[in-house]
N, C-alpha and C positions, 0 to 999 in steps of 0.2 A: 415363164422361167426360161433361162436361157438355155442353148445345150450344154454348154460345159457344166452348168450347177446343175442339169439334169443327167446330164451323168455320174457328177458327183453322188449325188444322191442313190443313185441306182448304185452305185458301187458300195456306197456306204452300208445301202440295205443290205445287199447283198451280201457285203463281208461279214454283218451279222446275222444273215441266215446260216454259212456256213459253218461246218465243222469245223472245229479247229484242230490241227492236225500236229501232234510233239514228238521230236524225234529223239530219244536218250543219248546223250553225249558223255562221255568218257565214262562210263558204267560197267565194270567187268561183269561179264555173265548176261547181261544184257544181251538181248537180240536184237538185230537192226530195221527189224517190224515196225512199221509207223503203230503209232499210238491215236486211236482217233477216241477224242472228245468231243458229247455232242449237247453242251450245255453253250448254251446262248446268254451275252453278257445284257443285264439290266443296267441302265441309265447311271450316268454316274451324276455328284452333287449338282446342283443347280448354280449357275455361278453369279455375281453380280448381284447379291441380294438386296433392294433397298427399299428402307418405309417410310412413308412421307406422313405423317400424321396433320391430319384438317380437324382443327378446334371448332370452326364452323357451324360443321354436321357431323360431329364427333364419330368421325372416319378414318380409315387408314388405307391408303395406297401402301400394295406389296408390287413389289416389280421383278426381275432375274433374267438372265438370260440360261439359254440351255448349258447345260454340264459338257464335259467330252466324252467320249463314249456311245452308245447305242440311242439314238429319239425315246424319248416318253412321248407315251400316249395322251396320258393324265398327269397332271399335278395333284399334290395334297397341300395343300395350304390350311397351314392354323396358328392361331392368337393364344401362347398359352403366358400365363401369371411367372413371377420368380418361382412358386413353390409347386410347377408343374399342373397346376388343373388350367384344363383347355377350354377357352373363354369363346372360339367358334373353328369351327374343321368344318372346311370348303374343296371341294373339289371344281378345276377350271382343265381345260384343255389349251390356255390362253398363258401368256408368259408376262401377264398384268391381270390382278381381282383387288377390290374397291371391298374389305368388310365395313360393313356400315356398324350403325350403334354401340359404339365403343367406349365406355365408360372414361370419364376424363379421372386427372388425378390419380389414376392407377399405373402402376409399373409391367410393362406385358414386353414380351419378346414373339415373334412368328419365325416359324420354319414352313420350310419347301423340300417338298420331296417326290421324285419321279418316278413315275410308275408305267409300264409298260405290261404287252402281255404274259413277258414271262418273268412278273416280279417286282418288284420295288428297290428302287435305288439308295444312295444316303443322300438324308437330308442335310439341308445347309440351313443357318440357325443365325437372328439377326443378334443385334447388341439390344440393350434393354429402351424400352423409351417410352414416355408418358406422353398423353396428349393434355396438351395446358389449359387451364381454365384462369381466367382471370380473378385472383385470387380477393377479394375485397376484404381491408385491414382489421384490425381490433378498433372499435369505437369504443366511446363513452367509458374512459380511463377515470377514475375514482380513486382518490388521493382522503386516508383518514389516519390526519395525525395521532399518537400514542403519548397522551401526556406525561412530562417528565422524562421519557425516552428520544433516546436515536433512532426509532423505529417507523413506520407506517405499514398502514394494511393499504395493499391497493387491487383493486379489481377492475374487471373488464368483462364486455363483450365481444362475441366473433359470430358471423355469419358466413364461415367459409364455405365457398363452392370442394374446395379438397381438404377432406380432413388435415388436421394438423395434430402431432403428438406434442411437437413442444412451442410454448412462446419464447421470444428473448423480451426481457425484460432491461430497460438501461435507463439509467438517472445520470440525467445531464448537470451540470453545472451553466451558468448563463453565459453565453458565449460559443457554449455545444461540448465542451471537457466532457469526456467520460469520468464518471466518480467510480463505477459500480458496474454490475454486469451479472446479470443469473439467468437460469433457465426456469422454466414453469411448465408441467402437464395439464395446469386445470386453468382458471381463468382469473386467480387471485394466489395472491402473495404475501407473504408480511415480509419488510427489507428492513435490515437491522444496519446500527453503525454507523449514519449517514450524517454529512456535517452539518453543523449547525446555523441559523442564521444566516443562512447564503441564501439565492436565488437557485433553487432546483426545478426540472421538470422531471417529468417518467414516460419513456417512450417502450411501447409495443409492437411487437414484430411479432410476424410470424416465422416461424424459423423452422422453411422446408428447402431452402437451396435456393428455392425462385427469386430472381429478380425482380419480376412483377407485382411483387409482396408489397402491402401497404402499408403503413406504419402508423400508431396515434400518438400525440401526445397530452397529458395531463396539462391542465393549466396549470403555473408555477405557484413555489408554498416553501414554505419557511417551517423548520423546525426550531423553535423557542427553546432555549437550556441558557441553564448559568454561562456567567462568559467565561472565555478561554481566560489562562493565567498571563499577566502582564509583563511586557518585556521591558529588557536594556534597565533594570533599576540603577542611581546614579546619585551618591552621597556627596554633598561637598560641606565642606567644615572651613572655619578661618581658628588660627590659634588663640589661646587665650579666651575663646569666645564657648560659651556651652549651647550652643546651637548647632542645628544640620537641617540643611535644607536638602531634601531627598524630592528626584523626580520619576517618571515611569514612563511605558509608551503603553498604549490599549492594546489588547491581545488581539485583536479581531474577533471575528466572531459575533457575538450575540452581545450587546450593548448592555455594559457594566453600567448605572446607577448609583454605584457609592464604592469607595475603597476602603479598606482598613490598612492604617500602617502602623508598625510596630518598631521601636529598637528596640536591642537585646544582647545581656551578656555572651560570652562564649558558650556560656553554661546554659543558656537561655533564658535564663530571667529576663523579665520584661524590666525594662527602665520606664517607658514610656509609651503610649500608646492616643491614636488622634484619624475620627475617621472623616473622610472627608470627599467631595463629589468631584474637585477637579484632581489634575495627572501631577501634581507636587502638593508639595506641603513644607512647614520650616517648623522643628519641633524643638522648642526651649528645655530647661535643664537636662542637660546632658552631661553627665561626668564627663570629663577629662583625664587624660591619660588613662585610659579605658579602652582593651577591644571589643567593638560595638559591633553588630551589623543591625540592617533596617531589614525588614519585609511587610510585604505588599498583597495583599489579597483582594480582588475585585468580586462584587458583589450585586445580583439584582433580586428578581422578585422570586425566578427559578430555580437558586440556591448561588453558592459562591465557588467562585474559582482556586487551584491549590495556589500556593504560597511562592513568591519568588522573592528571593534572597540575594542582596546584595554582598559585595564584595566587605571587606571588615575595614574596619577603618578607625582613628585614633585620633581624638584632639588634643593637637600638643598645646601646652601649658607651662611656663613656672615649676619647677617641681613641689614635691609635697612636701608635708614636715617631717623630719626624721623620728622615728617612736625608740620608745623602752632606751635610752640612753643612760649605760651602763658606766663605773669607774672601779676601776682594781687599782688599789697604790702599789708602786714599785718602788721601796723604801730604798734597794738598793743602789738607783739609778735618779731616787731623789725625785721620782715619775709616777705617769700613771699610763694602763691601757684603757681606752677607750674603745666600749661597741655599743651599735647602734643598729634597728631596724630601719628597713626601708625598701621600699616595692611600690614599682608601678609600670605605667606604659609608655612611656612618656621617655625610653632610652635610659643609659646610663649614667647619671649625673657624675659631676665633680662636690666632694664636701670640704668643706670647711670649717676644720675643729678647732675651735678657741679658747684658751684658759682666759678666766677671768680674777683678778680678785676681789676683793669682799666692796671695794667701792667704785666696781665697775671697770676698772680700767682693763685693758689688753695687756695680758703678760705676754702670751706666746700663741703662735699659729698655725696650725699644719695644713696642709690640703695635699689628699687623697682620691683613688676613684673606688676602694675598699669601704667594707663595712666596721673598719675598725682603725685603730691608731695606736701610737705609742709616742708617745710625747715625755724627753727627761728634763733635769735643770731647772725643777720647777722649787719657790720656794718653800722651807718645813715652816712648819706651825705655824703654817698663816690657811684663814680660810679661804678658800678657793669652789671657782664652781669650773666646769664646762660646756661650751654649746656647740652644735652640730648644725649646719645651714646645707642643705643641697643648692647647688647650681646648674644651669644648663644655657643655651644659646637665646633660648628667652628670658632668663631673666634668672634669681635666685629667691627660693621660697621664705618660710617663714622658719627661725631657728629652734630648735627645743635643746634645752638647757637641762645639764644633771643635777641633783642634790648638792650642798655644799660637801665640802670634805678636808680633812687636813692630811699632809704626810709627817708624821711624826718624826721626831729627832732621833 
């Protein structure tokens, strides 16, 4: 030792052998008698606290340097748990101790504290730390489909070196997507909701923080279910013609087997119905001038999918015949009014109301986009009939003709 750090030293001790001596400062009444006290100060914290944890030989290096303040004699070194029970209490004279047998996978914290002859100082206290053990994964992942269901039960084993509270449990899609995500405390599961007909796996973790953590996976499995319902349905119609040929796209999913298609009134009556394996189909009698719509339900051995409904749609056409075709004489106009039923889909026609008389010939003409007429100048006491024709941009249908009648003199 050299002399200056030996007399350091000597001075050090020395300043803690003495008394220490306090003089009162600005204290009325006070005497100006020194105050001797003769308590000797103990060691202050220990500084530099650090622990090295060895997996090895499930060890732990404590290390520190001295506090400021008076030498310790002794140190107290101990390993205690989060919830305070002490796992070893060592004592060293040394500023480095090696506790040996230290359980891995456990969470411990060590304090140091200095101790001298007249007392004990404060301890200084590490941050928390486990020693690692190489965690070996979950194996032998076990995949049992739920028939009819979105579900599986799946189980596993674990041989972990550190206990574990919980697993993560995750279903991959092919490619590595995450679908899914749960926790587990035991070593099996039932996972609900899961799609169908895809390429799935089931990966296990253990799930304590560690990186070192291994993982398994399931070999890959398919949930079997009805198929999903079919897209984009797509009607095309030609005029005049009572057919539709209706197409669809597959829903994905779990592979359809047969479809059913349907038209149908607004009201939903079924018109027509036709099932069939490929993604169209052309379905004969279909009224005209009718709002129709088609759907489509896909169908396998696992039950069927819900219904997709196309858009409404109308085959134009000719119009219809005119019904109930009425005649009121108007004696004093020499006339008559004329009404007529008539309804469809097929837009608003134009009519064409005609007098005829008794040997066919064309008296007089009107046309109208109304359900009725007034036609005068017709002539008396001859017999007469009337006909009623609708027209449209296709064409003009077939006419329906009133009773004979006369306008009297």
């Amino acid at each position: 030792m050299s002399e200056q750090a030996d007399a350091f030293t000597h001075e050090r001790c020395d300043w803690c052998a003495r008394p220490i001596e306090l003089r009162p400062d600005n204290c009325p009444g006070c005497d100006d008698r020194l105050t001797r006290q003769s308590g000797i100060p103990t060691p202050g914290p220990p500084r530099y606290l650090r622990v090295e944890p060895n997996e090895l030989d499930s060890s732990v290096d404590v290390s520190w340097e001295s506090g400021y303040g008076c030498a310790a004699s002794v140190f107290l070194v101990q390993l205690r748990r989060p919830d305070g029970s002490i796992e070893a209490n060592l004592n060293t004279t040394q500023y480095r101790i090696t506790i040996s047998n230290v359980p891995k996978c456990t969470k411990f914290f060590a304090t140091v504290l200095g101790q001298n002859d007249k007392g004990s100082g404060s301890q200084r206290q590490s941050n928390l730390f486990t020693i690692p053990a190489v965690i070996p994964g979950p194996n032998n992942v076990q995949v049992e489909t739920i028939e009819n269901t979105s579900s599986v039960r799946v189980s596993w084993k674990n041989e972990n070196l550190c206990p574990s509270s919980e697993f993560v449990v995750t279903v991959l899609e092919q490619g590595g997507r995450v679908v899914y995500t749960e926790y587990s405390n035991v070593q099996k599961t039932v996972l609900r909701g899961l799609p169908a007909c895809v390429s799935l796996q089931i990966k296990i973790a253990v799930h304590d923080g560690s990186e070192d953590s291994q993982q398994a996976l399931s070999k890959a499995f398919y949930l079997l279910a009805a198929p999903n319902r079919p897209r984009m349905p797509r009607v095309t119609t030609e005029d005049n013609e009572p057919t539709a040929n209706i197409t669809w796209e597959d829903g994905g999913g779990c592979i359809a087997t047969a479809y059913d298609v349907s038209v149908k009134t607004t009201n939903g009556t079924m018109v027509t119905f036709l099932n069939t394996s490929s993604r169209s189909v052309t379905l004969t009698d279909i009224p005209m001038c009718a709002s129709l719509y088609a759907t489509v339900v896909a169908r396998n051995e696992y039950g069927s999918s819900s219904a997709i409904t196309s858009m409404h749609f109308t085959i134009q056409t000719v119009p219809g015949e005119p019904q109930d075709v009425r005649i009121n004489v108007l004696t004093n106009i020499s006339g008559v009014t004329v009404t007529w039923a008539y309804s469809d889909d097929c837009g608003s026609p134009e009519f064409s109301v005609s007098v005829y008389t008794q040997d066919g010939g064309t008296f007089k003409q009107v046309k109208t986009n109304e359900n009725s007429a007034e036609i005068s100048g017709l002539p008396k006491c001859e017999p007469l009939t009337v006909g009623v024709m609708a027209s449209n941009s296709l064409g003009s249908g077939p006419e329906t003709k009133s009773a004979l009648f006369k306008i009297q003199d």
